[in-house]
C-alpha positions as CSV (number, residue, x, y, z in Angstrom):
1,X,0.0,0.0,0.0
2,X,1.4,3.2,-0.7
3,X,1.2,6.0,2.3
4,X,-1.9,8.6,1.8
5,X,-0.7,12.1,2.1
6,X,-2.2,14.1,5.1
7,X,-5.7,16.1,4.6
8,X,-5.5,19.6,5.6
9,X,-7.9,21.2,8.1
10,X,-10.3,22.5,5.3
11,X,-10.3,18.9,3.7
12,X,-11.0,17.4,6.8
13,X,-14.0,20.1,7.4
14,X,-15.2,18.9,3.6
15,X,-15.3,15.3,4.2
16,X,-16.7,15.6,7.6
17,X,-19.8,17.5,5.5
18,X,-19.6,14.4,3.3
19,X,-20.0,11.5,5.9
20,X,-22.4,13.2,7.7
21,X,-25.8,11.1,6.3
22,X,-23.7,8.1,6.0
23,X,-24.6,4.8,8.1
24,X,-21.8,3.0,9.8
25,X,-20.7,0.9,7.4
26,X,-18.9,-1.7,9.5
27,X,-19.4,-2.7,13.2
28,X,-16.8,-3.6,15.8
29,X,-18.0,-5.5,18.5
30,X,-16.5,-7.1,21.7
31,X,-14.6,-10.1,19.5
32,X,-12.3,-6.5,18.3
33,X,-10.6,-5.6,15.0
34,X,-10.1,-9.5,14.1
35,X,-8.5,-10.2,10.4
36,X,-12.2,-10.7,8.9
37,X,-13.4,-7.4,10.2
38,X,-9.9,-5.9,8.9
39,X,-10.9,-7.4,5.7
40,X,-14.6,-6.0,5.4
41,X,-12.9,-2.2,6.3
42,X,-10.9,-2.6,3.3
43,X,-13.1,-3.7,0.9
44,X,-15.6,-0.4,2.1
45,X,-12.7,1.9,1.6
46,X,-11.8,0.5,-2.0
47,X,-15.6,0.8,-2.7
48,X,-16.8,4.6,-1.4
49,X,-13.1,6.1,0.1
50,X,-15.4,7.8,3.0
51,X,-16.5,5.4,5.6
52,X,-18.0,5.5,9.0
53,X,-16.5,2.6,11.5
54,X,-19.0,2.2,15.3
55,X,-16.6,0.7,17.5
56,X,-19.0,-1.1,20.2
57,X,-17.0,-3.1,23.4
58,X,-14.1,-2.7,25.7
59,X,-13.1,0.3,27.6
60,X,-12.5,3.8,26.1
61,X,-8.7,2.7,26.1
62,X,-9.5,0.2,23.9
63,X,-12.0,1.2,21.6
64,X,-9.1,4.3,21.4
65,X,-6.4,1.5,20.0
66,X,-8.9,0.1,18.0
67,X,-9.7,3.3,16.2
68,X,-6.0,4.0,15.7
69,X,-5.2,1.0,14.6
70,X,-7.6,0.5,11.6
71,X,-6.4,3.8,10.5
72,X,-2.5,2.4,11.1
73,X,-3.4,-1.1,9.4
74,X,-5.4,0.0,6.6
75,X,-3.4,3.3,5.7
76,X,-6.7,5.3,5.5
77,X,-6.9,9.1,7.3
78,X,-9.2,9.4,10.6
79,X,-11.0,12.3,9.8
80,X,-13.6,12.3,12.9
81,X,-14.3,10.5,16.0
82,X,-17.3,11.0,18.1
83,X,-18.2,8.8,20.5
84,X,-18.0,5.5,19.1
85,X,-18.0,6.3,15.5
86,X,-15.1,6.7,13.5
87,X,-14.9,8.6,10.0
88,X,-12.2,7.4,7.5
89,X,-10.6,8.4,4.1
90,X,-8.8,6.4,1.8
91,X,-8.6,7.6,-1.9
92,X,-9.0,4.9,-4.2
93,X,-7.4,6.8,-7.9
94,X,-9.1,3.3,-9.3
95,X,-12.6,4.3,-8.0
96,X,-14.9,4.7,-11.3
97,X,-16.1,7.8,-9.6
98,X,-13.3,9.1,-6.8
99,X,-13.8,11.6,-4.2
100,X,-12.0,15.3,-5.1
101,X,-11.1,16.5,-2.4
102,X,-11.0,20.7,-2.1
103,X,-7.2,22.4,-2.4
């Protein structure tokens, strides 16, 4: 995977706009961020590059490692947290119809 350059703060203000009628796409439950799960995350990413993760289970410390590490393990940006949802960004330049992000 090649690394994803960082979003400025106005790109990060856009795609927050963007995610914000979106459903969580995946859920994370008490079983945590097995290799299946991993693999559902990716596939979301390579099919609409704006996702919303709900990380259900465990303590906040957890659900805090959890967050940080889909973003580490899939190379995608964490553009929001609240509560237990977590917003991601992943641009996918073979996407028949890719997100463009502002300058």
């Amino acid at each position: 995977m090649t690394e994803t350059s960082p979003i400025s703060s106005q790109q990060r203000r856009w795609l927050k706009q963007q995610a914000h009628h979106l459903k969580p796409v995946v859920l994370l439950g008490h079983a945590g961020l097995s290799d299946a799960v991993l693999a559902e995350i990716e596939l979301a990413l390579d099919h609409h590059e704006l996702i919303k993760v709900r990380v259900n289970g465990g303590d906040r410390d957890e659900r805090d490692a959890e967050v940080s590490a889909i973003a580490a393990r899939t190379n995608a940006q964490l553009v929001q947290r609240i509560g237990n949802v977590a917003i991601y960004f992943r641009a996918n330049p073979k996407h028949k119809d890719p997100i463009r992000l502002p300058n």
